[in-house]
C-alpha positions as CSV (number, residue, x, y, z in Angstrom):
1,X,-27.0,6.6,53.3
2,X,-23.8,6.8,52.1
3,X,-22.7,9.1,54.6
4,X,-23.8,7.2,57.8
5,X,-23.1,3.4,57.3
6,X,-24.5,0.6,59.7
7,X,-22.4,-2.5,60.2
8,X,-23.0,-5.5,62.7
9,X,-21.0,-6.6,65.4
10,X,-23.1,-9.5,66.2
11,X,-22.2,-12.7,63.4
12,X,-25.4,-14.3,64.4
13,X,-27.3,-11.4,63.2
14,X,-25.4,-10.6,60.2
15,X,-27.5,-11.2,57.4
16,X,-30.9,-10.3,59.1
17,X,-29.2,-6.7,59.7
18,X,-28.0,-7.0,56.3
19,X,-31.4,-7.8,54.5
20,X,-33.7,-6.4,56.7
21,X,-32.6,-3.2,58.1
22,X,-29.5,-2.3,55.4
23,X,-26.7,-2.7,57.6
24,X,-23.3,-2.4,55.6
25,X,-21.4,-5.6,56.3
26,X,-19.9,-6.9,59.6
27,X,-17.1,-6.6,61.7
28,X,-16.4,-10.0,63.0
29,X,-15.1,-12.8,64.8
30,X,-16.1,-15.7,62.7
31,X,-14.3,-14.5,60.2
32,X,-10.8,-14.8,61.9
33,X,-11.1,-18.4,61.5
34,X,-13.5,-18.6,58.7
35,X,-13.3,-15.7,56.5
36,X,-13.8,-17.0,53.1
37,X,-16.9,-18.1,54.2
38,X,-18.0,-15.1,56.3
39,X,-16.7,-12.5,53.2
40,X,-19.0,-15.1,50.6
41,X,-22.0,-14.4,52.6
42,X,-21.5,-10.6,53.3
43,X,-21.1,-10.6,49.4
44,X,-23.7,-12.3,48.7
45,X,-26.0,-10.3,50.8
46,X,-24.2,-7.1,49.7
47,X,-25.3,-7.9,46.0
48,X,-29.0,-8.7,46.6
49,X,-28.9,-12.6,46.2
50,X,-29.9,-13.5,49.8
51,X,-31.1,-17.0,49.0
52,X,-26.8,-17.7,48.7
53,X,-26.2,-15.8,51.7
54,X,-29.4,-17.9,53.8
55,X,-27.3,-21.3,52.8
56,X,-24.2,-19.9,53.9
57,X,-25.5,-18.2,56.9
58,X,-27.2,-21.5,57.9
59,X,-24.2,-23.2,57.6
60,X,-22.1,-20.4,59.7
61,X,-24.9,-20.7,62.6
62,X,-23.5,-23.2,64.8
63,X,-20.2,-22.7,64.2
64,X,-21.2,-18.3,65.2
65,X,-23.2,-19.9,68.3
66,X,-19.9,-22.0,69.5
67,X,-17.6,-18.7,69.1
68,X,-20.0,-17.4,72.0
69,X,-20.5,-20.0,74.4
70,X,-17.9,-18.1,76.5
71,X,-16.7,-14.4,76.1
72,X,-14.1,-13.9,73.5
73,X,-11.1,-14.2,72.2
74,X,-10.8,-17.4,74.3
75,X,-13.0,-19.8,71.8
76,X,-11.9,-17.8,68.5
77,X,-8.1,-18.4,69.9
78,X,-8.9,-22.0,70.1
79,X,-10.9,-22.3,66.7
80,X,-8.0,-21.1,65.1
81,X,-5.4,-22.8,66.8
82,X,-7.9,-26.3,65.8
83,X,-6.9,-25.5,62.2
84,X,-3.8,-24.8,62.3
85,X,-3.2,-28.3,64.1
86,X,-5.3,-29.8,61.4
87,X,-2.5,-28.6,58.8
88,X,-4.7,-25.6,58.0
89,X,-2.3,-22.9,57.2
90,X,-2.4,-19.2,58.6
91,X,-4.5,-20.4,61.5
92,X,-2.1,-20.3,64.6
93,X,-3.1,-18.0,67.3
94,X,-0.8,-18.7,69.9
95,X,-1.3,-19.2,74.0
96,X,-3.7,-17.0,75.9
97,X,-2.0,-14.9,78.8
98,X,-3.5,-14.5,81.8
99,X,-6.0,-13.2,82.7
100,X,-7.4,-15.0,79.3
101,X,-8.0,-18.7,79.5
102,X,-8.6,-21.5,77.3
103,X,-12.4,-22.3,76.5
104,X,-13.9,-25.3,78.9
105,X,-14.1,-28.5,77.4
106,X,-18.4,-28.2,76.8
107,X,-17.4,-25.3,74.0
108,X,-13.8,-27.0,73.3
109,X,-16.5,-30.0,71.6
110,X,-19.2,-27.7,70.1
111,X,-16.4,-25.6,68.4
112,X,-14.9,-29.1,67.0
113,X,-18.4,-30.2,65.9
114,X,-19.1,-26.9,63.9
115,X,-15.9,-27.0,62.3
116,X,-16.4,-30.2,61.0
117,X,-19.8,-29.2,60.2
118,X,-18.7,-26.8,57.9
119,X,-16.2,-29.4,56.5
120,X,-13.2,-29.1,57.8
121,X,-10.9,-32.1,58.7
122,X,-10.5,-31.6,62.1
C-alpha cells in the first residue's frame, strides 16, 4: 500500500522481496561501494522488467555474499577502501577504530575476487 511500505535490509534478498512479495526497494550495504549497480537493479525491478534486474542481481551475488562473510562495516570499509586504491574516486572509507577491525584475509580475497568479477580493476 502506499501507506505502509516494505523495504529489504538483506542485499541478497533484494530482488526476490522485490518481485515476489512487493517490497519497496532496499536499504543497503552493497550499495556504498557499488551503487550504480545496486540503484540499476532496484530500478529495474521497481519498473517490472525483472529479467534486467535477474542479470544484475546475479552479477551482485558474490560480491553481496563477500560483504557478509564477517559482520559489518568491517568488509564494506575494506571494499571501498579497494577502489579508492584502485584510482576509483569517492571510495575512501578511512581506518576502522577499535573495537572494529579489518576483515581477515579469507574475506580480504573473496571481496577482491567479486570486485573484479563485476569488472573492476582491482
Amino acid at each position: 500500500s502506499e501507506t505502509f511500505r516494505v523495504w529489504s535490509g538483506d542485499d541478497v534478498r533484494t530482488l526476490d522481496l522485490m518481485e515476489n512479495h512487493n517490497a519497496y526497494g532496499v536499504i543497503t550495504v552493497s550499495g556504498n561501494a557499488v551503487p550504480d549497480m545496486v540503484q540499476d537493479m532496484v530500478e529495474a525491478a521497481a519498473t517490472g522488467d525483472y529479467a534486467t534486474a535477474h542479470v544484475i542481481n546475479e552479477r551482485l551475488t558474490p560480491f553481496h555474499r563477500a560483504l557478509f562473510l564477517e559482520s559489518n562495516p568491517g568488509p564494506a570499509n575494506a571494499a571501498n577502501n579497494m577502489l579508492h586504491r584502485a584510482g576509483y574516486e569517492g571510495r575512501f572509507a578511512g581506518v576502522l577504530r577499535a573495537p572494529l577491525s579489518e576483515p581477515r584475509k579469507p574475506t580480504m580475497i573473496a571481496l577482491r575476487e567479486a570486485l573484479i568479477g563485476l569488472e573492476f580493476r582491482i
